[in-house]
PyMOL Python script that loads the backbone (N, CA, C, O; Angstrom):
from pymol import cmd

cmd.read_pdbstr("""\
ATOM      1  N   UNK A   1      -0.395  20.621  14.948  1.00  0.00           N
ATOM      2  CA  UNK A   1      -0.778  19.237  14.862  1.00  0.00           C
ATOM      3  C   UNK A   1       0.441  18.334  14.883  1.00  0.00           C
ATOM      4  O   UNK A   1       0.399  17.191  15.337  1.00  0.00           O
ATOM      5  N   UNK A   2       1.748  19.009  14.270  1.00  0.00           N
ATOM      6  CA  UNK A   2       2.330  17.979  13.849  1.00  0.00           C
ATOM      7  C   UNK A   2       3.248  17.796  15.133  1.00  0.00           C
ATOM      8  O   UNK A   2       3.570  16.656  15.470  1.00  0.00           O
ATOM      9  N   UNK A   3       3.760  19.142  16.005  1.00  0.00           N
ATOM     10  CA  UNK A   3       4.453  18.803  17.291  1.00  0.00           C
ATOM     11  C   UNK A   3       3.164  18.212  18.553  1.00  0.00           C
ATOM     12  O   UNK A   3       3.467  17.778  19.665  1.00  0.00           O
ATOM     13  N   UNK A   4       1.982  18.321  18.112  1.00  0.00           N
ATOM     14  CA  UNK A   4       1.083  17.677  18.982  1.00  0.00           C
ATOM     15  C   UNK A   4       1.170  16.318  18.839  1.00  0.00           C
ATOM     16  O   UNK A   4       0.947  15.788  19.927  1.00  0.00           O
ATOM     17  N   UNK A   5       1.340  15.718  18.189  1.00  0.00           N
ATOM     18  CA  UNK A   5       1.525  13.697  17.923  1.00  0.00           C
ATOM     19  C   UNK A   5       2.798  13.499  18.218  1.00  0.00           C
ATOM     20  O   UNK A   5       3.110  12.313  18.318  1.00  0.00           O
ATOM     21  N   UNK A   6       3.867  14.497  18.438  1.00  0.00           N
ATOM     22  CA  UNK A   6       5.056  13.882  19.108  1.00  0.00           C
ATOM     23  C   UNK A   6       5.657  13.819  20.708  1.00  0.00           C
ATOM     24  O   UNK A   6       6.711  13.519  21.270  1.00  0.00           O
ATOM     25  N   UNK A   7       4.869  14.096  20.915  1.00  0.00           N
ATOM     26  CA  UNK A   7       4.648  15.144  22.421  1.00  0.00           C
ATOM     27  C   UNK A   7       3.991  13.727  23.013  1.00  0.00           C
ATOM     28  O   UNK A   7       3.070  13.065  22.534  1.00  0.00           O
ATOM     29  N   UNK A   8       4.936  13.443  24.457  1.00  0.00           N
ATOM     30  CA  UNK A   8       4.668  11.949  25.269  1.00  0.00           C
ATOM     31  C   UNK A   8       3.826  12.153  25.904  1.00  0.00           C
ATOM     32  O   UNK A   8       3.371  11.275  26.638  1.00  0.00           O
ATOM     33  N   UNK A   9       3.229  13.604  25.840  1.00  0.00           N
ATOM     34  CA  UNK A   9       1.978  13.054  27.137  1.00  0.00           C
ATOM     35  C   UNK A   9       0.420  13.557  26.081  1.00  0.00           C
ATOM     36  O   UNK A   9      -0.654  13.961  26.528  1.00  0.00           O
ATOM     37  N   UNK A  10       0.872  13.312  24.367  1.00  0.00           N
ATOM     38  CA  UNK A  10      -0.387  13.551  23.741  1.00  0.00           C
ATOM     39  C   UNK A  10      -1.705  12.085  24.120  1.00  0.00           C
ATOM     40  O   UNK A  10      -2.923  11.926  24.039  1.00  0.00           O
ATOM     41  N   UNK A  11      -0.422  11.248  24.566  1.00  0.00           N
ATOM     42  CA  UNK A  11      -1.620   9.800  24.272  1.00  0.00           C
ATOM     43  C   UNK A  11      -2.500  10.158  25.596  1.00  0.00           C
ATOM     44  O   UNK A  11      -3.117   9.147  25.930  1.00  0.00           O
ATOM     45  N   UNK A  12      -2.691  10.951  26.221  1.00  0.00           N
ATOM     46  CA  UNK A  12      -3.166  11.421  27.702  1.00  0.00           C
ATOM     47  C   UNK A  12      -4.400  11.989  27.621  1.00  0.00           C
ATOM     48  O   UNK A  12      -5.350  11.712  28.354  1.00  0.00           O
ATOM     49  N   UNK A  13      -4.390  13.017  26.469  1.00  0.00           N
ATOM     50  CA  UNK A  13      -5.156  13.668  26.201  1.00  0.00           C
ATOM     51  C   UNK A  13      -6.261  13.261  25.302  1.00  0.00           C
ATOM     52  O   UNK A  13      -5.855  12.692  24.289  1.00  0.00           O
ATOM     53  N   UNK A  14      -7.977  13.440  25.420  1.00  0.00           N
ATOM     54  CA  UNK A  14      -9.030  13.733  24.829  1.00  0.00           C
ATOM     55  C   UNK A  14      -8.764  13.776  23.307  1.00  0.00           C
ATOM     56  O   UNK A  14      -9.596  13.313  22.527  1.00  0.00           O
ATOM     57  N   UNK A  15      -7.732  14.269  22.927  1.00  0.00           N
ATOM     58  CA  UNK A  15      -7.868  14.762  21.467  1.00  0.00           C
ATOM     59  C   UNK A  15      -6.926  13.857  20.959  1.00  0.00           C
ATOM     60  O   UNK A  15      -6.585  13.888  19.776  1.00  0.00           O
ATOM     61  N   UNK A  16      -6.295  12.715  22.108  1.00  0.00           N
ATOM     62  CA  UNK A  16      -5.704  11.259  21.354  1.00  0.00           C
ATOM     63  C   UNK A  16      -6.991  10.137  21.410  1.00  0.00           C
ATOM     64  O   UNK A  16      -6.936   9.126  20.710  1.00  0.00           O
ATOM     65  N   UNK A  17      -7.849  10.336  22.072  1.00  0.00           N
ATOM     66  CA  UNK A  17      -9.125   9.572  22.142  1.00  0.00           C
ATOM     67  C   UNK A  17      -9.656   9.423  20.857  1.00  0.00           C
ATOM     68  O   UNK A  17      -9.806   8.430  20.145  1.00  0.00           O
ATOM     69  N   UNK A  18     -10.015  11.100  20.639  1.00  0.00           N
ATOM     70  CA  UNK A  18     -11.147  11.201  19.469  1.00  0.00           C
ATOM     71  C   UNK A  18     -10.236  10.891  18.455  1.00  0.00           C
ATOM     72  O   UNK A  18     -10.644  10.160  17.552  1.00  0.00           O
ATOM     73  N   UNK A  19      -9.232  11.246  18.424  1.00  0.00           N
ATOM     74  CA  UNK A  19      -8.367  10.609  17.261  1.00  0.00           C
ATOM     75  C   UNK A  19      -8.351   9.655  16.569  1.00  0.00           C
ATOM     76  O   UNK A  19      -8.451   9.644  15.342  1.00  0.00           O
ATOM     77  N   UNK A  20      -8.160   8.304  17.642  1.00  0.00           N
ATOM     78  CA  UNK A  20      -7.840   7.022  17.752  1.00  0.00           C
ATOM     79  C   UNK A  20      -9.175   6.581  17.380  1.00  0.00           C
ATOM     80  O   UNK A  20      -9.314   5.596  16.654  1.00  0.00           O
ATOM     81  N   UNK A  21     -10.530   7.481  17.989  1.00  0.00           N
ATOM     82  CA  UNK A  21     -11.912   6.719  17.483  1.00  0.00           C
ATOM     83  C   UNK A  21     -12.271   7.316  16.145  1.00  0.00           C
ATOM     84  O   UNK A  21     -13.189   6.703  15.601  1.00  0.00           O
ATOM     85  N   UNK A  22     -11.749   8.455  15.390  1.00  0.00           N
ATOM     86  CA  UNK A  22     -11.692   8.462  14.120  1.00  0.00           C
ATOM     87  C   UNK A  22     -10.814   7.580  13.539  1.00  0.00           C
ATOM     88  O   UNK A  22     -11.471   6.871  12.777  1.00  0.00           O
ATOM     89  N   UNK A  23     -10.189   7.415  13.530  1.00  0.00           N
ATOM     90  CA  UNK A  23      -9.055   6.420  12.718  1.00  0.00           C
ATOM     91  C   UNK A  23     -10.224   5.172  12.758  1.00  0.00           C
ATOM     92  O   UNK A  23     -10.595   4.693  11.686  1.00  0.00           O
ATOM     93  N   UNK A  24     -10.658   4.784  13.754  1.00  0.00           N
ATOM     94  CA  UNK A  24     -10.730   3.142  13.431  1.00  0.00           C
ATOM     95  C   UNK A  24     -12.307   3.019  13.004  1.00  0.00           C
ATOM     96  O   UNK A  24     -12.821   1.900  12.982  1.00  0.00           O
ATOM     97  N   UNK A  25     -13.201   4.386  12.607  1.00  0.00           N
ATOM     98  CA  UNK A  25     -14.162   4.731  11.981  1.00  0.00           C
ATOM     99  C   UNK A  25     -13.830   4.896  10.457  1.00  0.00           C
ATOM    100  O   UNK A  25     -14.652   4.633   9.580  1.00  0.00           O
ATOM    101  N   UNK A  26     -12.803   5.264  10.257  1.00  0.00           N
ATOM    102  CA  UNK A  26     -11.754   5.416   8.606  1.00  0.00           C
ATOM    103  C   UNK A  26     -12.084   4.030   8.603  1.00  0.00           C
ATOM    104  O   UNK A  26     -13.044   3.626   7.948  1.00  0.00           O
ATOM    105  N   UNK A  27     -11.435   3.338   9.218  1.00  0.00           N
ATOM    106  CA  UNK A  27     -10.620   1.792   8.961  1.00  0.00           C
ATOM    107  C   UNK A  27     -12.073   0.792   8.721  1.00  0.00           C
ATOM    108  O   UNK A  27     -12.144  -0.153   7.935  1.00  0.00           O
ATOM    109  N   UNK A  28     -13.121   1.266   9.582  1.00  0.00           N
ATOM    110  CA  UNK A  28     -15.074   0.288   9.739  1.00  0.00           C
ATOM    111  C   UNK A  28     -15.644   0.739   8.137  1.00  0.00           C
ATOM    112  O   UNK A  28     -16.389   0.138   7.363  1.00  0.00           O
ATOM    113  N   UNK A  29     -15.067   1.828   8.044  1.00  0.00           N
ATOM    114  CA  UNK A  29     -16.230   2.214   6.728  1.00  0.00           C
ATOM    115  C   UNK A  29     -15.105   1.828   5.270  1.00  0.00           C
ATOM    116  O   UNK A  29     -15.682   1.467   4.243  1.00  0.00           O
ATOM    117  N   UNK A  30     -13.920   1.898   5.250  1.00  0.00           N
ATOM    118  CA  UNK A  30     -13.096   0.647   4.484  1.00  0.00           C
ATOM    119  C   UNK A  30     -13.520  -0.469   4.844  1.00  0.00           C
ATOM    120  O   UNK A  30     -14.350  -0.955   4.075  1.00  0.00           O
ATOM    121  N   UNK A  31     -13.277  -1.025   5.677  1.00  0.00           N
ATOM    122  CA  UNK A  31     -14.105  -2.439   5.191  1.00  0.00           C
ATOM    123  C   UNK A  31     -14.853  -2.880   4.889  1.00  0.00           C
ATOM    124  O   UNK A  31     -14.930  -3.891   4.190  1.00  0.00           O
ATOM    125  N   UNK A  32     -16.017  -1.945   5.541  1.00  0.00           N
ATOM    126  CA  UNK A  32     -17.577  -1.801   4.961  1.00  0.00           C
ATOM    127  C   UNK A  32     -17.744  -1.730   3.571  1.00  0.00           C
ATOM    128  O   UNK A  32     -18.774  -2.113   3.016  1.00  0.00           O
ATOM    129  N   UNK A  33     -16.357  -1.052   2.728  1.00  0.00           N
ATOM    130  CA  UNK A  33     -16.487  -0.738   1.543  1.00  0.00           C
ATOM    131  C   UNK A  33     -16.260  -1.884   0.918  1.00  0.00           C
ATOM    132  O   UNK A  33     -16.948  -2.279  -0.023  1.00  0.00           O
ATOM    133  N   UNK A  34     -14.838  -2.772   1.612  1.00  0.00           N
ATOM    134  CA  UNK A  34     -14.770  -3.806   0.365  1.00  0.00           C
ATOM    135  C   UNK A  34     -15.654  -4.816   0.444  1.00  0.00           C
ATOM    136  O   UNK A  34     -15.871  -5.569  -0.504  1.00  0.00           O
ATOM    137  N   UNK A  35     -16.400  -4.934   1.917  1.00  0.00           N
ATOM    138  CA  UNK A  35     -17.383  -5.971   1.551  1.00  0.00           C
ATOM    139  C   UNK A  35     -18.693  -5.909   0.993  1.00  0.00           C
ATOM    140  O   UNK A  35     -19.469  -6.830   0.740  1.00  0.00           O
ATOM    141  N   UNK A  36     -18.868  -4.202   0.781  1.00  0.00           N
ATOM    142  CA  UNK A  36     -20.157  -3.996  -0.719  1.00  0.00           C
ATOM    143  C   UNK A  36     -19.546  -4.398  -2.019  1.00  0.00           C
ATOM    144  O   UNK A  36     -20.212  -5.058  -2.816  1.00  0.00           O
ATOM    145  N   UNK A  37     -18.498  -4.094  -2.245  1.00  0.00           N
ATOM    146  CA  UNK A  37     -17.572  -4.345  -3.493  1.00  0.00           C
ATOM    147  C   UNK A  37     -17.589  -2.924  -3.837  1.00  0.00           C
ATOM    148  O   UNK A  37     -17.106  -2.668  -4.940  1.00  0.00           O
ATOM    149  N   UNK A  38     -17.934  -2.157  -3.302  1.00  0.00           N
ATOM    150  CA  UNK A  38     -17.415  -0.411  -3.537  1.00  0.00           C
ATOM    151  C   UNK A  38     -15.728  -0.692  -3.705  1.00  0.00           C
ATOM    152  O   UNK A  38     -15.061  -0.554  -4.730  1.00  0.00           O
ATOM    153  N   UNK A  39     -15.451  -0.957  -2.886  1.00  0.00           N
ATOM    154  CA  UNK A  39     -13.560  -0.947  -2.949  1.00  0.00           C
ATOM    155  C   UNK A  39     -13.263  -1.955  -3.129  1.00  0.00           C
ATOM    156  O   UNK A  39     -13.660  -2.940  -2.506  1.00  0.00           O
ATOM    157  N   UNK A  40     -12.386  -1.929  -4.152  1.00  0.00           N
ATOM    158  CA  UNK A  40     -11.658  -3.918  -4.406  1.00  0.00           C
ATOM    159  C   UNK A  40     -11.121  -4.668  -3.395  1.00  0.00           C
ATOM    160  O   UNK A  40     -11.444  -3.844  -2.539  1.00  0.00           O
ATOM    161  N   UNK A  41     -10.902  -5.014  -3.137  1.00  0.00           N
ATOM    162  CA  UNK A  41     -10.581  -6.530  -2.413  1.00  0.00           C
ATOM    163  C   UNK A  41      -8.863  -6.522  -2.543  1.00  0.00           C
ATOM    164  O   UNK A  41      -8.133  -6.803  -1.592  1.00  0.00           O
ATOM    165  N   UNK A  42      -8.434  -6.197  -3.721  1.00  0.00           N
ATOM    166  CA  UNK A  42      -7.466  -6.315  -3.571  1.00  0.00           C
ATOM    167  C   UNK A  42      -6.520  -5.357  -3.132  1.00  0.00           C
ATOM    168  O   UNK A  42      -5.306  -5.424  -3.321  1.00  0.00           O
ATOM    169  N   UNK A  43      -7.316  -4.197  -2.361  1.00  0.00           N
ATOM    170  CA  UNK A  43      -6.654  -3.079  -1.960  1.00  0.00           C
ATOM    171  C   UNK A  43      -6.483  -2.867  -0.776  1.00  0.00           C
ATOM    172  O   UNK A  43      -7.348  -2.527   0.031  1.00  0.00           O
ATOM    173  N   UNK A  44      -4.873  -3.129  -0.491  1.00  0.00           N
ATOM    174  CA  UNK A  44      -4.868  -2.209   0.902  1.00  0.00           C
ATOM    175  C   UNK A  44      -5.108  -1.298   1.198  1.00  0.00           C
ATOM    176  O   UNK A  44      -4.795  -0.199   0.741  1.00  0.00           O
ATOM    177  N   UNK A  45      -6.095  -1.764   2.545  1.00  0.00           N
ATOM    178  CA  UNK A  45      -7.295  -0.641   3.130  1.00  0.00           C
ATOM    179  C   UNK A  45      -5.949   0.387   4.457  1.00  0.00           C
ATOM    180  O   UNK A  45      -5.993   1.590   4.715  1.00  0.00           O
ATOM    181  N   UNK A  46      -5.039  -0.548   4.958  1.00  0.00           N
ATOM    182  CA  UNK A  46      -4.235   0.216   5.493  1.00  0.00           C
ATOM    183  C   UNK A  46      -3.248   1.286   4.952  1.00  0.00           C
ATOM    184  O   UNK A  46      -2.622   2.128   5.596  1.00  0.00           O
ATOM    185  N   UNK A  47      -3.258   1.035   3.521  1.00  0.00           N
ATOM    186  CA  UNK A  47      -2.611   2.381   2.802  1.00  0.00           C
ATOM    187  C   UNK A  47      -3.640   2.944   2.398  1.00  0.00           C
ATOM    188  O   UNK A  47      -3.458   4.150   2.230  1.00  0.00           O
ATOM    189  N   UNK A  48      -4.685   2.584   2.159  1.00  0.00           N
ATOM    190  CA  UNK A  48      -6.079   3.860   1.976  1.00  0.00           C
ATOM    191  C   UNK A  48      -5.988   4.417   2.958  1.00  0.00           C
ATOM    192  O   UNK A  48      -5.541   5.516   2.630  1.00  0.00           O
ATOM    193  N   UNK A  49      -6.115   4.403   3.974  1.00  0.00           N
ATOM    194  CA  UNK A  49      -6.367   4.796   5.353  1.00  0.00           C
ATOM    195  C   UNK A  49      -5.117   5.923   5.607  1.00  0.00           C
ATOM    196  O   UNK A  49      -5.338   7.130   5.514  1.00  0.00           O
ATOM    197  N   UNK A  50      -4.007   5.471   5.882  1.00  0.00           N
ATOM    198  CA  UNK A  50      -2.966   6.431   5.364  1.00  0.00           C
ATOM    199  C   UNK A  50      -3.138   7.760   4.147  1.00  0.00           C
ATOM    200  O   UNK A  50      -2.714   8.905   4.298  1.00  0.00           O
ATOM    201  N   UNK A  51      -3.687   7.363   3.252  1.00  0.00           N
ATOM    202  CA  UNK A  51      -3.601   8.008   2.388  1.00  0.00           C
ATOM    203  C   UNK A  51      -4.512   9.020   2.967  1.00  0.00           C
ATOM    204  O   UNK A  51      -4.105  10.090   3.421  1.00  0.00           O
ATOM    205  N   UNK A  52      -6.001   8.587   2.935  1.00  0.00           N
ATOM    206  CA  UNK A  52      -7.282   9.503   3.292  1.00  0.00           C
ATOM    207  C   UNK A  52      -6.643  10.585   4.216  1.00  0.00           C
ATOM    208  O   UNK A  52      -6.288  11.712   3.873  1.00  0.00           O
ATOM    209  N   UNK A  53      -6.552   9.930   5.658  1.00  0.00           N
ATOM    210  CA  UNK A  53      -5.650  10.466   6.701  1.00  0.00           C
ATOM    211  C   UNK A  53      -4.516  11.861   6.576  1.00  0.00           C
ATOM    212  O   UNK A  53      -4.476  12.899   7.236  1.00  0.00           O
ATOM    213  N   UNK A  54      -3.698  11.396   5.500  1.00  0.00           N
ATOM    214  CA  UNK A  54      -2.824  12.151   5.053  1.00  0.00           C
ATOM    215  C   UNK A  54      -3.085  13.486   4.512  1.00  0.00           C
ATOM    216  O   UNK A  54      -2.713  14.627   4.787  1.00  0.00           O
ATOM    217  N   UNK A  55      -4.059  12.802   3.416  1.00  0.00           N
ATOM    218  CA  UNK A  55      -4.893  14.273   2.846  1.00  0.00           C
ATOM    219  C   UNK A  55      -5.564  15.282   3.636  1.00  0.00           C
ATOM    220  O   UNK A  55      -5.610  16.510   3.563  1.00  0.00           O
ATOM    221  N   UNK A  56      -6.063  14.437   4.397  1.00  0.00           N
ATOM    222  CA  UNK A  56      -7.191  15.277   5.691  1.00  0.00           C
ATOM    223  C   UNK A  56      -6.254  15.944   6.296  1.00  0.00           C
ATOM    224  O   UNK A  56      -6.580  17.130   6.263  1.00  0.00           O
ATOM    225  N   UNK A  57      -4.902  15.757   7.024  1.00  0.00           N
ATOM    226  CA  UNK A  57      -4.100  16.428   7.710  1.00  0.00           C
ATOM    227  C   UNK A  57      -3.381  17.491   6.769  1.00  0.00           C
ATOM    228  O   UNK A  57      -3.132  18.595   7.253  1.00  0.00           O
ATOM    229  N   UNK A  58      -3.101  17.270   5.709  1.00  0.00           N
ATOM    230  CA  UNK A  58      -2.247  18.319   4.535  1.00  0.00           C
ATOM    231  C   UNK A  58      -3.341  19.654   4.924  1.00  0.00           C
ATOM    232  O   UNK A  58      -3.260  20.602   5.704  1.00  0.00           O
ATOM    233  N   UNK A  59      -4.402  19.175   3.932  1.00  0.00           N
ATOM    234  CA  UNK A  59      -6.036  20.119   4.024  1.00  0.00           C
ATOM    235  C   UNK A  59      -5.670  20.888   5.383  1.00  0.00           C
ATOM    236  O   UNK A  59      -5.404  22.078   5.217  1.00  0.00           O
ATOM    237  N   UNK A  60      -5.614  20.417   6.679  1.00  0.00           N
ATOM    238  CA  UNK A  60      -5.953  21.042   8.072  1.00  0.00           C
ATOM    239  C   UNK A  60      -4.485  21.724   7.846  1.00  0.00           C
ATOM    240  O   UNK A  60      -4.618  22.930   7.636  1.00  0.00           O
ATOM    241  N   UNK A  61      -3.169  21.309   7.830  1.00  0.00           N
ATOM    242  CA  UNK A  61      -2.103  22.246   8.125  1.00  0.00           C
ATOM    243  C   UNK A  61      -1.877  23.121   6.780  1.00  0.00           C
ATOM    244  O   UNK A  61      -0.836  23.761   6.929  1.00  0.00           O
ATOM    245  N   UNK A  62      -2.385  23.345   5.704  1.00  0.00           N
ATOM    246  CA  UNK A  62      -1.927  23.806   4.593  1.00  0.00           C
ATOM    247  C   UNK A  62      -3.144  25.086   4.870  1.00  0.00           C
ATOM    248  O   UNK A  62      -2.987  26.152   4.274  1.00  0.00           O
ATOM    249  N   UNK A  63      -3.935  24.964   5.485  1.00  0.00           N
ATOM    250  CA  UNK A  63      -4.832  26.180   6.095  1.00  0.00           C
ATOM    251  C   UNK A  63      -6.085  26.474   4.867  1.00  0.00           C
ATOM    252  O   UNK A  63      -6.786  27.486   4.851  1.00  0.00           O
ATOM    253  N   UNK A  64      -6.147  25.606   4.106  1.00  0.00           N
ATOM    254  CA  UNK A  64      -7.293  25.450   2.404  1.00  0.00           C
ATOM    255  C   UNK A  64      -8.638  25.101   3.112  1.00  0.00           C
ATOM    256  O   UNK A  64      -9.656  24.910   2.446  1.00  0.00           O
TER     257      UNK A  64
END
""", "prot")
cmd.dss("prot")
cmd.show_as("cartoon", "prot")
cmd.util.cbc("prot")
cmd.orient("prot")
C-alpha cells in the first residue's frame, strides 16, 4: 500500500478512483455528523478524517 501511493502512475489507476471516492464518502458522512450534532462543530473533520484513514490503513498493513 504504502509504495503503491508513491508510485506516479498510481493516480492512473482504478484503485486511485475508488480511493479518492472513499475518502470524500469519510469526509460526506463527517459532515453529515456535525450537522446532526453527533460530532461537535468544533472539530476538525479534516484531522478526523486523517485520523479514521490512518487507523484503517495501520489495521490493513499491520495484517490484524
Amino acid at each position: 500500500m504504502l509504495e503503491m501511493r508513491v508510485s506516479k502512475g498510481f493516480v492512473k489507476t482504478e484503485t486511485y478512483g475508488f480511493l479518492k471516492q472513499s475518502v470524500s464518502q469519510v469526509m460526506n458522512i463527517l459532515i453529515e455528523g456535525q450537522n446532526e450534532g453527533v460530532i461537535r462543530t468544533d472539530t476538525d473533520i479534516y484531522i478526523l478524517r486523517h485520523l479514521i484513514l490512518g487507523t484503517l490503513e495501520h489495521i490493513v498493513s499491520a495484517g490484524c
